[in-house]
C-alpha positions as CSV (number, residue, x, y, z in Angstrom):
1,X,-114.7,-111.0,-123.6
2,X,-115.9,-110.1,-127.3
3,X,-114.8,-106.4,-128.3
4,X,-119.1,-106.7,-129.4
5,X,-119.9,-107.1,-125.6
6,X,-120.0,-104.5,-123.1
7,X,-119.0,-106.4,-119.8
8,X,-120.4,-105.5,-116.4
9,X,-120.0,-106.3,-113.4
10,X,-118.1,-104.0,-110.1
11,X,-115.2,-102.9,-112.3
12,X,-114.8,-99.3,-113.3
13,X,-117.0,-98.6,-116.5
14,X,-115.7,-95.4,-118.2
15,X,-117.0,-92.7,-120.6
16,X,-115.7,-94.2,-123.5
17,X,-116.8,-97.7,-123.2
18,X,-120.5,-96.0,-122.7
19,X,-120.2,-94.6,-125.9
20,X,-118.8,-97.4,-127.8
21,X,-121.5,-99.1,-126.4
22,X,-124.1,-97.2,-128.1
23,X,-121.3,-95.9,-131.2
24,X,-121.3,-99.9,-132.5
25,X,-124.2,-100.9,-131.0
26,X,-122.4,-103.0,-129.2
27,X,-124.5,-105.8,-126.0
28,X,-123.7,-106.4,-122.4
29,X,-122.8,-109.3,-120.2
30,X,-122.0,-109.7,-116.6
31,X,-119.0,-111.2,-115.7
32,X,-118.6,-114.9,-114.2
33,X,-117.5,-112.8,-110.7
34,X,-120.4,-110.6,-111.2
35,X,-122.4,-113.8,-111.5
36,X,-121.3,-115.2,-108.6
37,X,-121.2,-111.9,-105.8
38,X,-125.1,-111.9,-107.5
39,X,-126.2,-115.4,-106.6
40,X,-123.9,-115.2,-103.5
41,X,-126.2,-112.5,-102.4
42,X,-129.4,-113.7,-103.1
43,X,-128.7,-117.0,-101.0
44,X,-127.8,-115.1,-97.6
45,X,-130.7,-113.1,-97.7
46,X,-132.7,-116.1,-98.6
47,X,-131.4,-117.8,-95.9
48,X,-131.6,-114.4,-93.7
49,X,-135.3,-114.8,-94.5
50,X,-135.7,-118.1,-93.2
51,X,-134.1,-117.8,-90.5
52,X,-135.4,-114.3,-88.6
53,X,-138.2,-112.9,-88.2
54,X,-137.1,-109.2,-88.1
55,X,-139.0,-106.9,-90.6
56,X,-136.4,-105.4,-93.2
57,X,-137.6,-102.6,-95.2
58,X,-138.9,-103.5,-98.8
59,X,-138.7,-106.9,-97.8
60,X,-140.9,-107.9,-95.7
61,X,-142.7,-104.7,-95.4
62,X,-144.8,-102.1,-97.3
63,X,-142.9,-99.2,-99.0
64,X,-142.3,-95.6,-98.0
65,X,-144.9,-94.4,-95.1
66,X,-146.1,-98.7,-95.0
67,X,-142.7,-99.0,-93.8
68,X,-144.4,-100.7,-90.5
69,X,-146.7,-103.2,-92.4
70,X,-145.2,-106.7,-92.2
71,X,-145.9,-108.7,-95.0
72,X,-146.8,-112.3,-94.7
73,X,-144.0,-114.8,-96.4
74,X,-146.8,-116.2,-99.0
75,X,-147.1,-112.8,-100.3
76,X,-143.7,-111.8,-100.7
77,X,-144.1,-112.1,-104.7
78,X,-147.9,-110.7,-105.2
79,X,-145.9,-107.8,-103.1
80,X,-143.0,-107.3,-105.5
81,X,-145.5,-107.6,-108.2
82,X,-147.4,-104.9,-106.6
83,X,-144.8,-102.4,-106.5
84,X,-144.2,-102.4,-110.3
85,X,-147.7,-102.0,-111.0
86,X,-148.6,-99.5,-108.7
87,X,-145.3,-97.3,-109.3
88,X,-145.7,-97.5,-113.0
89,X,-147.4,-94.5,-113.5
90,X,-145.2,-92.3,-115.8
91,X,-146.6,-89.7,-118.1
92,X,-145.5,-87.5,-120.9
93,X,-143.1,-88.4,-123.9
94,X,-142.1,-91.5,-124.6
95,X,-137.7,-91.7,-123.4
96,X,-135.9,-92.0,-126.9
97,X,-134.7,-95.7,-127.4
98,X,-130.9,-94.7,-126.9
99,X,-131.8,-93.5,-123.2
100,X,-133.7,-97.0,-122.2
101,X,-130.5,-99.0,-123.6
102,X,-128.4,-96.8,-121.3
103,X,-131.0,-97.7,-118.3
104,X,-131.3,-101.4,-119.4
105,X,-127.6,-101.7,-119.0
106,X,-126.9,-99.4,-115.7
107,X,-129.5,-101.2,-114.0
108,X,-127.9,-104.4,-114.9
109,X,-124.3,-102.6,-113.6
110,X,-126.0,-101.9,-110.2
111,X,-127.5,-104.6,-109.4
112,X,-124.0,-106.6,-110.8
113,X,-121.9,-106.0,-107.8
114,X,-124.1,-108.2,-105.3
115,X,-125.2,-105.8,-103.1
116,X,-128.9,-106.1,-104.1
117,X,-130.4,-109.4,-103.3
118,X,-131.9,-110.2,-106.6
119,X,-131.7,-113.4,-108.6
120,X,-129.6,-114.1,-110.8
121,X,-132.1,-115.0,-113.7
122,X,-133.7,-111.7,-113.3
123,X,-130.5,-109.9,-114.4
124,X,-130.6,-112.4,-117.1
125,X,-133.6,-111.6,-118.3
126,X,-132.5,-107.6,-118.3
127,X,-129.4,-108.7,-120.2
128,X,-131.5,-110.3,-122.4
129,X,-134.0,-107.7,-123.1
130,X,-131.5,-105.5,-124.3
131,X,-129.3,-107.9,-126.4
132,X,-132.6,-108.7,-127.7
133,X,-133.6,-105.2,-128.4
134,X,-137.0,-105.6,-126.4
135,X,-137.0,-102.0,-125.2
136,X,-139.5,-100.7,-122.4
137,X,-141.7,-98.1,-123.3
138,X,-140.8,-95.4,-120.7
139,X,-142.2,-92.0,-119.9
140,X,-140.2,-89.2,-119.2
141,X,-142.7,-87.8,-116.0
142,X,-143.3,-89.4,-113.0
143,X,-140.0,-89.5,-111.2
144,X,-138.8,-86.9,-108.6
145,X,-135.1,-88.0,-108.0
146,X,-134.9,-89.0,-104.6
147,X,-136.5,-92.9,-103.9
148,X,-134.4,-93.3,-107.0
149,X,-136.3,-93.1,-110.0
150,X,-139.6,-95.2,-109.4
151,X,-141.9,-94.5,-111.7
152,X,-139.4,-94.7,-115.0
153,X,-138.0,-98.3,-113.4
154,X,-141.1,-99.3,-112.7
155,X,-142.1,-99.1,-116.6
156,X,-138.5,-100.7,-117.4
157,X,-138.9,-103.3,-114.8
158,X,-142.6,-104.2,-115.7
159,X,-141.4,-106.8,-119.0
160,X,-140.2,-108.8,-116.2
161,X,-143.5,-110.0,-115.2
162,X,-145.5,-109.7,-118.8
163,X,-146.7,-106.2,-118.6
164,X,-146.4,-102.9,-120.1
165,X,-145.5,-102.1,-123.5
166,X,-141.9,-102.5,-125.3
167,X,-140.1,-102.2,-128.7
168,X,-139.1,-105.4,-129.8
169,X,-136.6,-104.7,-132.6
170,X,-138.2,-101.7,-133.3
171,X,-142.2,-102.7,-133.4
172,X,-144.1,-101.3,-130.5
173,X,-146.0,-104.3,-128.7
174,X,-147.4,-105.6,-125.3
175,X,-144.5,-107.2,-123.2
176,X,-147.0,-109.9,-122.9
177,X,-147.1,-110.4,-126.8
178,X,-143.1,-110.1,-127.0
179,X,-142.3,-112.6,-124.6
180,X,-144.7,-114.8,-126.5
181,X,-142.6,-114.3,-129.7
182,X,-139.3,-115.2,-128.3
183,X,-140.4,-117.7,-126.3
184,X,-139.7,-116.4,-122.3
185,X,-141.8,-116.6,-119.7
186,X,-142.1,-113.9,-117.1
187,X,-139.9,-113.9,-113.9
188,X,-141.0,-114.8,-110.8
189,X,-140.1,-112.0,-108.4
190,X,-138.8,-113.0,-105.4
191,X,-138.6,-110.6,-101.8
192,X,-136.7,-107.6,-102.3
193,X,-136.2,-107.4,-106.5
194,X,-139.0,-105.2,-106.9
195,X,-137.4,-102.4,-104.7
196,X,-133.6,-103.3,-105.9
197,X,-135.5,-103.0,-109.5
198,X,-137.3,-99.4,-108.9
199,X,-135.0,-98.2,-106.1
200,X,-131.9,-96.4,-108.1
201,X,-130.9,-93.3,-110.1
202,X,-130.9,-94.9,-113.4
203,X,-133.2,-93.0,-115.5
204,X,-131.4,-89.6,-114.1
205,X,-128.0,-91.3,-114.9
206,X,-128.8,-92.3,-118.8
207,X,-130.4,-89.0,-119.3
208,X,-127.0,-87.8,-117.7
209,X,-124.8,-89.8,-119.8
210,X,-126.6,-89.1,-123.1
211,X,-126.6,-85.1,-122.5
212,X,-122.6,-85.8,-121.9
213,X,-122.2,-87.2,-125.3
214,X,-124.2,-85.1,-127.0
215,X,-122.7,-82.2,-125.5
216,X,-119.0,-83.3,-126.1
217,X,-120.0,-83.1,-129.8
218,X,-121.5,-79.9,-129.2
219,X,-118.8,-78.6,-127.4
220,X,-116.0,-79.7,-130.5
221,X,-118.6,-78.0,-133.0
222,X,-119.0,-74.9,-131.2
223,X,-115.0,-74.4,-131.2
224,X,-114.5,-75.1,-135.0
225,X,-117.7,-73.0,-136.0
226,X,-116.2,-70.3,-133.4
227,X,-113.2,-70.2,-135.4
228,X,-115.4,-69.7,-138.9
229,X,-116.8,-67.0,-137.3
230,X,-113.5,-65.7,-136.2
231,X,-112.2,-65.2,-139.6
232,X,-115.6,-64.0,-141.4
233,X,-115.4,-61.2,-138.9
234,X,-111.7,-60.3,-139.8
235,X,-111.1,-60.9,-135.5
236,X,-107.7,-60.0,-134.5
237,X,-105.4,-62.9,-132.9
238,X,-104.0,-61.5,-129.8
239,X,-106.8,-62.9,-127.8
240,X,-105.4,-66.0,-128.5
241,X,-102.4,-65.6,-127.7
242,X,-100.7,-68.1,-125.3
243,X,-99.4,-65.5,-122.9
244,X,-102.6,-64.2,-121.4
245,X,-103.7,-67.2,-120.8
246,X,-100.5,-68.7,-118.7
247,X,-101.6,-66.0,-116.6
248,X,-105.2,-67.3,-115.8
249,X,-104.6,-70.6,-115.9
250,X,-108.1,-72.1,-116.1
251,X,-107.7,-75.4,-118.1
252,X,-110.5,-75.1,-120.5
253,X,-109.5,-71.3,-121.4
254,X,-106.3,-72.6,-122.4
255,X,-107.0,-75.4,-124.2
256,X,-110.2,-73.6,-126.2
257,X,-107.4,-70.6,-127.0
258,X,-105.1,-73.4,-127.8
259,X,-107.8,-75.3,-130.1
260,X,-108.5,-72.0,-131.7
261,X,-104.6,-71.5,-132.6
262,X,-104.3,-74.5,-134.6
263,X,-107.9,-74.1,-136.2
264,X,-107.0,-70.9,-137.7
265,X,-103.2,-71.8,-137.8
266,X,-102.7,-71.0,-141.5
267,X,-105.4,-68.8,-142.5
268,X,-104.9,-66.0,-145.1
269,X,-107.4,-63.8,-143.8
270,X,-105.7,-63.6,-140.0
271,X,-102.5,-62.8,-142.2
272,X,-104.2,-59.4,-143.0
273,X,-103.8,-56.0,-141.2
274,X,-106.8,-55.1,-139.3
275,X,-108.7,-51.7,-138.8
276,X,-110.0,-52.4,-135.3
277,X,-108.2,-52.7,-132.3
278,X,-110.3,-55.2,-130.6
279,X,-113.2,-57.2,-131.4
280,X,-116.4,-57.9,-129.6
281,X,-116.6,-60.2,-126.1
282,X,-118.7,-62.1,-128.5
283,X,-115.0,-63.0,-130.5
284,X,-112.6,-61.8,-128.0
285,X,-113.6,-63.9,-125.3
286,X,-114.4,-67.2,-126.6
287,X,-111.5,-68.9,-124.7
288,X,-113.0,-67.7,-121.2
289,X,-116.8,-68.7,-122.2
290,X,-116.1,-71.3,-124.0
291,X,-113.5,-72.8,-121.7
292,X,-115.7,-72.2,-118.9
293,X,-118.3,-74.7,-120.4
294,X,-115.3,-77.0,-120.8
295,X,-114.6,-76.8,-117.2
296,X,-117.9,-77.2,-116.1
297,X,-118.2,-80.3,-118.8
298,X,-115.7,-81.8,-117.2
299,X,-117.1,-81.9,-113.6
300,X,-120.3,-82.7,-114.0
301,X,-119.1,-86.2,-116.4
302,X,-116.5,-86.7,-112.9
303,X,-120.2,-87.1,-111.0
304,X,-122.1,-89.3,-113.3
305,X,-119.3,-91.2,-113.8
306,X,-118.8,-91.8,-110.2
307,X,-122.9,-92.6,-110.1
308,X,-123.0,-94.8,-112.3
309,X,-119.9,-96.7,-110.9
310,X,-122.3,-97.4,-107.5
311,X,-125.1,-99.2,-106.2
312,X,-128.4,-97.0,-105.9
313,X,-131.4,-99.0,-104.4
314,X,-132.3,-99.4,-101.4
315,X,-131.9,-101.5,-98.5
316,X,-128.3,-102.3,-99.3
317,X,-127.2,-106.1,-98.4
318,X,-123.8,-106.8,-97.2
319,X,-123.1,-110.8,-96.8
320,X,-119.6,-110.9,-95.8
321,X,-121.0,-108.6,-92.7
322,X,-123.9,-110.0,-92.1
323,X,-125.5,-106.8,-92.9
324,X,-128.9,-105.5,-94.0
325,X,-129.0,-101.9,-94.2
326,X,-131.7,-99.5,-95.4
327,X,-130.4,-95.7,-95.8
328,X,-130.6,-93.2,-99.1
329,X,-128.1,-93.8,-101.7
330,X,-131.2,-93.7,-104.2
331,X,-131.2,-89.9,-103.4
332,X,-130.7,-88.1,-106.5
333,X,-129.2,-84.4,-105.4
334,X,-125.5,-85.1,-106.8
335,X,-127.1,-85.6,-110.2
336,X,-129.9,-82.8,-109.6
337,X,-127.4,-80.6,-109.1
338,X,-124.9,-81.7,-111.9
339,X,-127.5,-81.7,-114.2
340,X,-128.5,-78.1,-114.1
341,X,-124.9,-76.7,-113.7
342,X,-124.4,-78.5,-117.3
343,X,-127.8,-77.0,-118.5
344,X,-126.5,-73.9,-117.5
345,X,-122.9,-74.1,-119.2
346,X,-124.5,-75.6,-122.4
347,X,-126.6,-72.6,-122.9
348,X,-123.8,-70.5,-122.7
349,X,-122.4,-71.5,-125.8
350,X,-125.8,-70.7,-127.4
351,X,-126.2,-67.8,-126.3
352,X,-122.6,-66.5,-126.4
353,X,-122.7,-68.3,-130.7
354,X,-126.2,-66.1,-131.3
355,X,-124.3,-62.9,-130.2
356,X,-121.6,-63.9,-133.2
357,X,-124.3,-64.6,-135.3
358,X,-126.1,-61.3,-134.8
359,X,-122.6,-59.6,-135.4
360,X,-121.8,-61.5,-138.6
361,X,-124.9,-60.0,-140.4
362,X,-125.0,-56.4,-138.7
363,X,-123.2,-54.9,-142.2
364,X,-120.0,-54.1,-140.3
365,X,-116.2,-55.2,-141.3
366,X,-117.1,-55.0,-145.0
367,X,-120.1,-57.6,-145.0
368,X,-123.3,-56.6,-146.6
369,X,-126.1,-56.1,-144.0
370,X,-128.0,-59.5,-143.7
371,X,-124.9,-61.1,-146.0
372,X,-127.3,-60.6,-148.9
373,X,-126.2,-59.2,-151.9
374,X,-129.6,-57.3,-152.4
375,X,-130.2,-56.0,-149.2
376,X,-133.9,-54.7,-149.7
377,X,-135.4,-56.4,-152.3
378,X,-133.5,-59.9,-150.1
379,X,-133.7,-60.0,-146.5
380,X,-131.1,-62.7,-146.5
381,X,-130.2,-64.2,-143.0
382,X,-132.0,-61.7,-140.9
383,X,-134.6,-63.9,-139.8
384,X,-132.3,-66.7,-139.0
385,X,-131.2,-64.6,-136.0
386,X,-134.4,-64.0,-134.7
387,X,-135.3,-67.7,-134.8
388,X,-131.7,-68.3,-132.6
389,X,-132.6,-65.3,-130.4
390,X,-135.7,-66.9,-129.4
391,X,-134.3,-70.4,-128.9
392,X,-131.6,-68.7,-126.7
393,X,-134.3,-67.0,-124.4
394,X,-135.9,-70.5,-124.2
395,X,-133.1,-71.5,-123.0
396,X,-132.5,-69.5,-119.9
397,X,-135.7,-70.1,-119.1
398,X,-135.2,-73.9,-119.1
399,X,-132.1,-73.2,-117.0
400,X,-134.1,-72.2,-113.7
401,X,-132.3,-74.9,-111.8
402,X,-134.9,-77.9,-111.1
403,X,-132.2,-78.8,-107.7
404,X,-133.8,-75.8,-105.8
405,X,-137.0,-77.3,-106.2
406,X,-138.8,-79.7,-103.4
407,X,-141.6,-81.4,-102.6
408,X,-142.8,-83.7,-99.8
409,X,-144.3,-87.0,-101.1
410,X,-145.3,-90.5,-99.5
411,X,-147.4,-89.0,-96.8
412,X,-144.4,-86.5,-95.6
413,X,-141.9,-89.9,-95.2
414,X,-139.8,-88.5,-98.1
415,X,-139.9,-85.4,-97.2
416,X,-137.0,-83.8,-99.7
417,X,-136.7,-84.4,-102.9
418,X,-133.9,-83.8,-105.7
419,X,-135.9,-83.2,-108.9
420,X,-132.9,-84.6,-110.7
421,X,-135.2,-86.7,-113.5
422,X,-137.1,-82.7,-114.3
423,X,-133.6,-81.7,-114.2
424,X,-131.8,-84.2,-116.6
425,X,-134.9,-84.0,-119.0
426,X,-134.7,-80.2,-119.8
427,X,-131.3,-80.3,-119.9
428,X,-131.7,-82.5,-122.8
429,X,-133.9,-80.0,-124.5
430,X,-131.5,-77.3,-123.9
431,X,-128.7,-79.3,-125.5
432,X,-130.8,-80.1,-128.5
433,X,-131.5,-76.0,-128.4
434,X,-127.9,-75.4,-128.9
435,X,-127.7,-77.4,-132.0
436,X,-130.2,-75.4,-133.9
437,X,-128.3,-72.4,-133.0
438,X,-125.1,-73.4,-133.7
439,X,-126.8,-74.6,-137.3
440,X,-127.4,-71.1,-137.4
441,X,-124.2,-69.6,-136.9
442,X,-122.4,-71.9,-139.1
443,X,-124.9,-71.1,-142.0
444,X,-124.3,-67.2,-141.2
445,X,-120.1,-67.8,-140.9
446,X,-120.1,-69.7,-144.2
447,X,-121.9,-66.9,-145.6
448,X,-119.8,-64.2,-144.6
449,X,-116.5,-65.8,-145.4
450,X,-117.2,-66.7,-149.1
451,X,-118.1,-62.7,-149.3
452,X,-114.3,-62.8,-147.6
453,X,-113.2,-64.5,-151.2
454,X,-110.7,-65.2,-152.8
455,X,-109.1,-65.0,-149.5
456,X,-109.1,-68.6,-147.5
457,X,-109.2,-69.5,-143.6
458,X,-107.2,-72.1,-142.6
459,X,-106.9,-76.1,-144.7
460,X,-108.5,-76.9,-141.8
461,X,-111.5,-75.3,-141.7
462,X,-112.0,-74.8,-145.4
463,X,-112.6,-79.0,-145.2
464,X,-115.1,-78.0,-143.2
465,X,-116.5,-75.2,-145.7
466,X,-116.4,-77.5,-148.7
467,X,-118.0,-80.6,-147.4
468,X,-121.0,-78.0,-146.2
469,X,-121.6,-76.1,-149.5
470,X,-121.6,-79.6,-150.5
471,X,-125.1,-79.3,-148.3
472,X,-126.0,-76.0,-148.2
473,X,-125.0,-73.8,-150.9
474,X,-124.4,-69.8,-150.6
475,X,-127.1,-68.1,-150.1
476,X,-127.6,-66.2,-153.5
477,X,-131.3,-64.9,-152.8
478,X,-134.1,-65.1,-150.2
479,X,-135.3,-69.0,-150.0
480,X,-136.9,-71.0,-147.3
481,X,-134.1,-71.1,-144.5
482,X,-136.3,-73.7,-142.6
483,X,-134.9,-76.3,-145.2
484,X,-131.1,-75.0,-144.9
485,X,-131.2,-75.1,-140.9
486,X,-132.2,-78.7,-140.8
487,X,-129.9,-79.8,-143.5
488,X,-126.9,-78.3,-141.3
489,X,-128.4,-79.7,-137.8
490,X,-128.0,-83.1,-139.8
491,X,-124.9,-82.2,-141.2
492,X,-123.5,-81.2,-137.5
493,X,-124.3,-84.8,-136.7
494,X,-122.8,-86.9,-139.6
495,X,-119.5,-84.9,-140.8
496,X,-116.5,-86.2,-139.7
497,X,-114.4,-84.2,-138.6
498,X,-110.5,-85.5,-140.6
């Protein structure tokens, strides 16, 4: 298999493949055993089909509270084709192209380990959309995370059959009009793909894995801006040192104190003697907030790693064991839950890096108030606080856990619900919060350490320094800070770190 492919099929997928999948834009293929447990699948329940007359659920039935309605064998496609159209009824934003390729290719690793009943040229076609870059247009509402995700599949399963609108390479169309262009007809749906299509946590697992790689960035950014801070508040080390942290041996504690070590590890400024005895919690307890986050980072990638490694629709079709079974593994409460615990541990490192930046321009430890040089006629970074102050309260209010939430739907048949998609949506927005404000504390630490000069951090972080000034220079007098925030939010995302 081609280093450009990403292959699918019931082997473990990991984090890293999902982001060199997306990294070097690499496409996907199911395997020749994937292949096979696919069509192996589809034949015994077309056989099964033929050969009883027992209703199965989604098959031969209506959906949700029409579970009892049998379904005449003519009308097995028109009822397939049904479902999509009648369950595409998302609202809001459109889903950011990244997020659709990650559902485009999840769905295809779902429905790859034969467990699903659909055909194989269906998951063809799915391959094929995305190696094609014919992107779904998908709406972030509509989906309350518990008969998987149905109204987000339905919009990415809709191309299947010529409607809805995609992105083919980038120009927004009709599906109609883009399978036109690259020559494909629709796909005939056969019994049971529009449920294994719809049926399935996909849209709550991409949102998942793209708040995981965005935060994992974050997270690295918010340790090396942390130790900028450090030094242009003149901190004091023995909060990093190794020894109180053998004692509380939380993993993410010691490794942030450890990261923090080598950041700083050769800094003139921590060489210094220091007035103060101890530092703010702000400072002095970055490896137990920080590392916290870590922890928390970790567990919640454990779960969506483990979800996306499963099969999520719904009934579930066993071959070998003669075995049709309908039960709830599209329920979404794992990832509900997940989702708002790392909401929750991402804000912390907002709100815990506004508190350094408030402290950085307060005028203490020999820093001008507002690290201007004018204070009065300049009112220098003041205002950048209030605008991270205000993101930071957003956030908490984002962080009111969606999981707690219910709501019966389907005529009281699905009578809980996870709101995991609610809960993987704003924890998106609170991730893309805690870049602005770490934008903001990196602009105020490079500020205060230059009025540190000539003394130097570590080599380290003063690669870090130069390649920024290269972007935003020191702040000499009052200018638009709009216009320096976004240059260092872009900054955050291209530098590379040596």
């Amino acid at each position: 298999m081609s280093y450009n492919y990403l292959p699918l099929d019931r082997k473990h997928t990991n984090f890293q493949q999902i982001k060199n999948l997306l990294a070097y834009d690499q496409l996907v293929s199911i395997t020749f055993d994937a292949h096979e447990r696919i069509a192996h699948c589809r034949a015994y329940l077309d056989t099964k089909m033929n050969n009883n007359q027992a209703l199965f659920y989604g098959i031969n039935t209506g959906f949700g509270y029409l579970q009892n309605v049998q379904i005449d064998d003519t009308q097995l496609e028109a009822l397939q084709n049904n479902l999509l159209k009648s369950h595409a009824c998302g609202v809001g934003d459109e889903v950011p192209s990244d997020i659709v390729k990650l559902m485009l290719m999840l769905k295809i690793k779902s429905l790859s380990y034969g467990h699903s009943g659909v055909q194989i040229d269906t998951v063809k076609r799915l391959m094929d959309m995305y190696n094609h870059q014919m992107l779904p247009v998908i709406y972030t509402q509509g989906s309350l995370g518990a008969s998987g995700d149905l109204a987000p599949l339905s919009h990415l399963s809709l191309p299947l059959i010529g409607l809805g609108d995609v992105y083919l390479q980038g120009k927004k169309m009709t599906a109609a009009a883009a399978l036109e262009q690259l020559g494909w007809t629709p796909i005939a749906l056969q019994s049971k793909e529009g449920l294994a299509l719809i049926n399935g946590t996909q849209f709550m697992s991409a949102y998942g894995l793209h708040n995981l790689i965005a935060a994992e960035r974050l997270i690295n950014w918010a340790q090396h801006i942390a130790a900028i801070s450090y030094d242009a508040f003149d901190c004091v080390s023995e909060p990093l040192n190794e020894a109180i942290h053998t004692i509380r041996p939380h993993k993410g504690q010691s490794q942030t104190a450890a990261t923090l070590r080598s950041l700083l590890s050769g800094s003139e400024i921590q060489l210094q003697n220091k007035q103060q005895v101890q530092d703010p919690y702000s400072f002095r307890c970055i490896p137990q907030v920080h590392g916290a986050t870590i922890d928390t980072y970790n567990y919640v990638k454990d779960i969506f790693i483990t979800e996306i490694n499963a099969v999520t629709d719904n009934p579930n079709i066993f071959p070998d064991e003669d075995l049709i079974v309908s039960g709830g593994n599209f329920h979404g409460q794992p990832l509900a839950l997940a989702a708002d615990f790392l909401a929750i541990a991402i804000a912390e490192i907002g709100s815990i890096s506004e508190r350094r930046t408030y402290q950085l321009i307060s005028g203490q430890r020999n820093l001008p108030p507002f690290l201007i040089k004018n204070p009065g006629l300049h009112s220098g970074l003041m205002i950048t606080q209030y605008t991270a102050a205000g993101i930071v309260s957003e956030n908490k209010q984002l962080c009111t856990p969606s999981s707690v939430d219910s709501i019966p739907s389907s005529n009281n048949q699905e009578d809980h619900v996870s709101m995991g998609a609610n809960g993987a949506v704003k924890c998106k927005r609170v991730i893309d919060n805690v870049e602005k404000i770490l934008a903001i504390e990196l602009i105020t630490a490079a500020q205060a350490l230059d009025f540190r000069r000539p003394l130097r951090t570590s080599p380290k972080l003063e690669a870090i320094i130069t390649a920024f000034r290269a972007i935003v220079s020191f702040n000499e007098a009052d200018r638009i800070l709009h216009d320096d925030i976004l240059k260092t939010i872009s900054f955050l995302r291209t530098y590379q770190f040596q």
